[in-house]
Kinemage of the C-alpha trace (Angstrom):
@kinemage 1
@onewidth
@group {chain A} dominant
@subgroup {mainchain}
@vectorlist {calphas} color= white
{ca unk a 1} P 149.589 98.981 179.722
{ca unk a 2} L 153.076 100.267 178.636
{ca unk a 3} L 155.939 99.010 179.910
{ca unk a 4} L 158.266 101.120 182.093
{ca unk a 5} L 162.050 101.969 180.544
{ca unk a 6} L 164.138 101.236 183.227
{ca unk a 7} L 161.895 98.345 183.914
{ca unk a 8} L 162.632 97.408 180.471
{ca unk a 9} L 166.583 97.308 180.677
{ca unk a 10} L 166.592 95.872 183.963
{ca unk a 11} L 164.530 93.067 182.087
{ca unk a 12} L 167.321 92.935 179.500
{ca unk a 13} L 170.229 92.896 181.453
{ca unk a 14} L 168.559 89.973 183.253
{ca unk a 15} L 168.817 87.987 180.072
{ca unk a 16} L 172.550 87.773 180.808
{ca unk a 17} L 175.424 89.343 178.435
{ca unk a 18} L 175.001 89.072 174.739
{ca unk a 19} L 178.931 89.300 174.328
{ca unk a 20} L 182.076 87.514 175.106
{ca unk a 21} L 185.187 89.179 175.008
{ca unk a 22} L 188.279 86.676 174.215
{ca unk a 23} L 191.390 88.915 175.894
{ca unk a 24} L 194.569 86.815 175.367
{ca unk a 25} L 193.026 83.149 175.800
{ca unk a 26} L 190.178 84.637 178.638
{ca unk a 27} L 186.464 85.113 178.033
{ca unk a 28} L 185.113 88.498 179.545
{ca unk a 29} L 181.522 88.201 179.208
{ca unk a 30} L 180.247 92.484 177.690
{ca unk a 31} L 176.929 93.663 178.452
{ca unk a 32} L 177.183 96.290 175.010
{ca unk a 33} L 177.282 96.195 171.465
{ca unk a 34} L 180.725 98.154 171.465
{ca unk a 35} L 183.648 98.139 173.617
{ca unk a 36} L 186.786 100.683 173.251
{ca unk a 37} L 190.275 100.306 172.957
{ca unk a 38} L 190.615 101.489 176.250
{ca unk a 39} L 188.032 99.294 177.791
{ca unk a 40} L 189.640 96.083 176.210
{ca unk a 41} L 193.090 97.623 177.649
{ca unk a 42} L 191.668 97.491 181.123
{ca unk a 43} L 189.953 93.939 180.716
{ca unk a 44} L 193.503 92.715 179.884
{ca unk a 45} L 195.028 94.446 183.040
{ca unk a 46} L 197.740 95.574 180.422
{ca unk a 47} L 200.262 98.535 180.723
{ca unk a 48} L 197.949 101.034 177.868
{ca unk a 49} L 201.466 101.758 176.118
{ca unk a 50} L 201.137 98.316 174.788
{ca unk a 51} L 198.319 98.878 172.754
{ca unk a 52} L 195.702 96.879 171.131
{ca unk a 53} L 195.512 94.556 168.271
{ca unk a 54} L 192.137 92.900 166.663
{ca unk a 55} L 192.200 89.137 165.582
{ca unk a 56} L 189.456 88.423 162.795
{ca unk a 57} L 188.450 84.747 161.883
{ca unk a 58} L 190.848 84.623 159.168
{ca unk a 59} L 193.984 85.767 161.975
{ca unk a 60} L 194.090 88.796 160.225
{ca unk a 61} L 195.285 91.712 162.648
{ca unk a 62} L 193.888 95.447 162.919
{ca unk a 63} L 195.709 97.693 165.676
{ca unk a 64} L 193.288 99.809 167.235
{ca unk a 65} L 194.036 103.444 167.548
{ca unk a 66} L 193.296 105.462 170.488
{ca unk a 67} L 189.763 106.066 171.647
{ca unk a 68} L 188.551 103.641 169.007
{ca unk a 69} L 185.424 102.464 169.537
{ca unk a 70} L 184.491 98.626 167.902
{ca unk a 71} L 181.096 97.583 167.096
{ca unk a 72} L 180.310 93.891 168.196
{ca unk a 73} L 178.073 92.201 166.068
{ca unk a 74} L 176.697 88.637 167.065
{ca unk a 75} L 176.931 86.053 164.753
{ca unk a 76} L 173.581 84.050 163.837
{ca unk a 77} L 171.773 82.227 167.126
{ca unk a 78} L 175.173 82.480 168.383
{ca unk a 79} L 177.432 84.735 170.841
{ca unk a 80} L 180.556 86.470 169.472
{ca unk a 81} L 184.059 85.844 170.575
{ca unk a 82} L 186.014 88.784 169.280
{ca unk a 83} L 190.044 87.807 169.988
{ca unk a 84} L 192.336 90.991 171.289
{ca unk a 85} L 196.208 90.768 172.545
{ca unk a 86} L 198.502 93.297 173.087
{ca unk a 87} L 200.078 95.106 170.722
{ca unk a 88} L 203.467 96.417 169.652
{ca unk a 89} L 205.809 95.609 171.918
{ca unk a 90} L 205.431 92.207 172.345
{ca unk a 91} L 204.545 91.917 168.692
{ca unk a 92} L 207.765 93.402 167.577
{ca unk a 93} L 209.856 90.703 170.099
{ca unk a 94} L 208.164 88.222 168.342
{ca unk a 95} L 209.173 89.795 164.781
{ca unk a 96} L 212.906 91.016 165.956
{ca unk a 97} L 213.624 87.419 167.302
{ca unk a 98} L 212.442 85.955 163.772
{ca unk a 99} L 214.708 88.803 161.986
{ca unk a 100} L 217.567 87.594 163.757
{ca unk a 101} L 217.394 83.887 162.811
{ca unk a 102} L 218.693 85.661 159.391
{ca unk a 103} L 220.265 88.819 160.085
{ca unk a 104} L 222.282 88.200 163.729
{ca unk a 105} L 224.160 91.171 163.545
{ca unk a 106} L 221.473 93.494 163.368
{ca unk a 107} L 221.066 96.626 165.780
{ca unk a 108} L 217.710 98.377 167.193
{ca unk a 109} L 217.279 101.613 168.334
{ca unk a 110} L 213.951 102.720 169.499
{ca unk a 111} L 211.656 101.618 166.448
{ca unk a 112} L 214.563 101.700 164.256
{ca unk a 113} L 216.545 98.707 163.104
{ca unk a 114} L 219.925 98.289 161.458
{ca unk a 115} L 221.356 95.705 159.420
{ca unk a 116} L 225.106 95.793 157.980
{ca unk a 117} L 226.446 94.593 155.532
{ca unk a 118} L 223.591 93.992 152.850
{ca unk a 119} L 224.429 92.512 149.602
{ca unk a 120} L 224.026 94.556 146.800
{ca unk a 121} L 224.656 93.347 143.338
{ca unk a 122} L 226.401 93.836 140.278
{ca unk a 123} L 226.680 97.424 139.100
{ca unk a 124} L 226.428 99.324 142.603
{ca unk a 125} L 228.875 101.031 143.945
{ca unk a 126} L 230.088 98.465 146.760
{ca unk a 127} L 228.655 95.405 147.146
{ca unk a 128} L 227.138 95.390 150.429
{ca unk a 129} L 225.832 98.460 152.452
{ca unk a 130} L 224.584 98.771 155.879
{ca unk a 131} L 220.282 99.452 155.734
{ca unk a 132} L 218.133 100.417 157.996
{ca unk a 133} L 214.228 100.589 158.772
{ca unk a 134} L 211.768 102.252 160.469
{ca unk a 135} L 208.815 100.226 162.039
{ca unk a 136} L 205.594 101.836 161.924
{ca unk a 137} L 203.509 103.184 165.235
{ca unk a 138} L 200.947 101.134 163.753
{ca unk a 139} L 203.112 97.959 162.878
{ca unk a 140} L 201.866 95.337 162.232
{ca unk a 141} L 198.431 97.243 161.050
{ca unk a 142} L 200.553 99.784 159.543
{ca unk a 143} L 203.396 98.245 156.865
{ca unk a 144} L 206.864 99.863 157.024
{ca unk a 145} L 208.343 102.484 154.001
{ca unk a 146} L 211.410 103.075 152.823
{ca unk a 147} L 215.188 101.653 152.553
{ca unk a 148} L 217.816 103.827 154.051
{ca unk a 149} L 221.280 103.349 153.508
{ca unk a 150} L 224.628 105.396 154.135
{ca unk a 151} L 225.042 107.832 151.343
{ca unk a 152} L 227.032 107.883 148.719
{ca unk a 153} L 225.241 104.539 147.223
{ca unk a 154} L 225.639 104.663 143.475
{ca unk a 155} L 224.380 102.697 140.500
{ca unk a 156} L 226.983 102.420 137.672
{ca unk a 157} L 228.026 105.559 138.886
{ca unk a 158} L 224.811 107.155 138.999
{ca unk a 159} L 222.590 108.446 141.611
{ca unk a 160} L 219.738 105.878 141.618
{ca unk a 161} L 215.694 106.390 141.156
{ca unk a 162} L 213.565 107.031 143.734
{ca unk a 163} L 216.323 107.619 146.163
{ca unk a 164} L 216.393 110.946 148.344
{ca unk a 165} L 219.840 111.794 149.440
{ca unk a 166} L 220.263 112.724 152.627
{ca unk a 167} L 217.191 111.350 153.939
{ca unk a 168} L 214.660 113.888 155.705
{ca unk a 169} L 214.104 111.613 158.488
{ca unk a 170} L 217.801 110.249 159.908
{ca unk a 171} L 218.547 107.141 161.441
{ca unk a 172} L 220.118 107.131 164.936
{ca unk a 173} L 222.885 105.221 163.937
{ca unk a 174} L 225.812 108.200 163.049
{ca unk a 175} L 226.486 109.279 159.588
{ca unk a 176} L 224.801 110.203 156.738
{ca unk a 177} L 221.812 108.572 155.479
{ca unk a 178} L 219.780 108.210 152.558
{ca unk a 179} L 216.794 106.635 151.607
{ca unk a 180} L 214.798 104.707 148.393
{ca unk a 181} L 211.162 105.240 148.413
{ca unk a 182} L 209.827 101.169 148.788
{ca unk a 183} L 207.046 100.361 150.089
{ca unk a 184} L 205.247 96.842 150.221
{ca unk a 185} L 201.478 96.891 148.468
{ca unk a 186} L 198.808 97.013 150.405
{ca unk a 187} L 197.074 94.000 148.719
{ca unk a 188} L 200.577 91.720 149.827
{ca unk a 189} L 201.028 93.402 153.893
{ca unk a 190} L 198.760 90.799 155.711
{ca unk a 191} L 199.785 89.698 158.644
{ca unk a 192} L 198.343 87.405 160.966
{ca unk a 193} L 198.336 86.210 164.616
{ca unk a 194} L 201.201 83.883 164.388
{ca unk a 195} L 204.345 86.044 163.583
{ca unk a 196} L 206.224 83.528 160.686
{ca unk a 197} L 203.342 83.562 159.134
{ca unk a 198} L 201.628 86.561 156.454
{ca unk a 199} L 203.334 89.972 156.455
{ca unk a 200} L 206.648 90.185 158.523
{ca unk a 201} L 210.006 92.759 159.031
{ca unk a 202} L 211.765 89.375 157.816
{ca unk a 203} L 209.729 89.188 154.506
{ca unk a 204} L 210.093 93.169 153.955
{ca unk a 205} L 213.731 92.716 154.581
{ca unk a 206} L 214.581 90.210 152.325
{ca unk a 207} L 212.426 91.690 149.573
{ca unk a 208} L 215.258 94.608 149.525
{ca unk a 209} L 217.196 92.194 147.154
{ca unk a 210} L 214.617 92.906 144.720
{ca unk a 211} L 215.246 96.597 145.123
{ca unk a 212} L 218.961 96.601 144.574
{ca unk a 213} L 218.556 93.553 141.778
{ca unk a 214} L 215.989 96.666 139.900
{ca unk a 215} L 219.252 98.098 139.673
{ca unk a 216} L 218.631 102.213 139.039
């Protein structure tokens, strides 16, 4: 005799939920294979601005984009925790207060970030400049690009490689800026769950010394 179909998912939602969802430190028990960003938004009773960032085993993060959807797989005899926390707000505290243990004097505005008085190095043009930074929409899934400083920034009294000057995309700090294509690659921007750790806006900042030490 064949077996009804609703009979047949009442049967399986008897069996009790094949997923737990690990929101911040609490376990959700899921009754699907796939949950959306959304979904784990509302489990989390968070503001949806805030986004959503992925934990993997290895505390590798993935920010979820809107409307993702994320397939849950089960590990082997066992049920899956998949870990989720907000996203860039509080991730970027977290990052800012670490940037200031080194840089004090630094200045945000928006998703920008200002820093004065960066040494340079022999053969520029002064030997500090105010830089700035944008971080990504994405951050920390998506690593930040390019170094902008005031313009006029010369190298042994040339205009340097890889620099655009003035920058399409301004600063809101007043002035004139420029920027120097720099990006980090992909293979080094890993960041993980616990901020000093991986991929940071402190690491990317200090590796600008090994811009301006390139020289042009």
């Amino acid at each position: 005799m064949s077996q009804n179909p609703q009979q047949s998912t009442k049967n399986d939602e008897s069996q009790g939920p094949k997923y737990f969802i690990d929101v911040e430190g609490t376990i959700h028990p899921w009754p699907r294979s796939t949950i959306t960003r959304e979904e784990i938004i509302e489990l989390g009773g968070w503001d949806p601005s805030l986004g959503v960032i992925e934990i993997d085993a290895d505390n590798n993060e993935t920010t979820l984009t809107p409307g993702q959807i994320v397939e849950l797989k089960p590990g082997q005899g066992f049920s899956k925790k998949i870990k989720w926390k907000r996203g860039l707000a509080e991730r970027v505290e977290a990052e800012l207060a670490l940037l200031r243990t080194r840089f004090q004097a630094l200045e945000v505005n928006g998703r920008w970030v200002r820093i004065p008085a960066y040494p340079t190095g022999a053969g520029w043009s002064s030997p500090s400049t105010d830089v700035a930074f944008q971080i990504q929409e994405g951050h920390p899934g998506a690593p930040p690009y390019g170094i902008y400083v005031p313009t006029g920034l010369r190298f042994i009294g040339q205009v340097p490689g890889s620099y655009t000057e003035p920058a399409a995309n301004q600063p809101p700090f007043g002035g004139q800026w420029a920027m120097f294509s720099w990006e980090v690659e992909g293979a080094t921007w890993k960041p993980q769950a616990e901020v000093s750790k991986g991929a940071n806006l402190l690491n990317w900042v200090l590796g600008f010394g090994t811009r301006f030490r390139e020289g042009k």
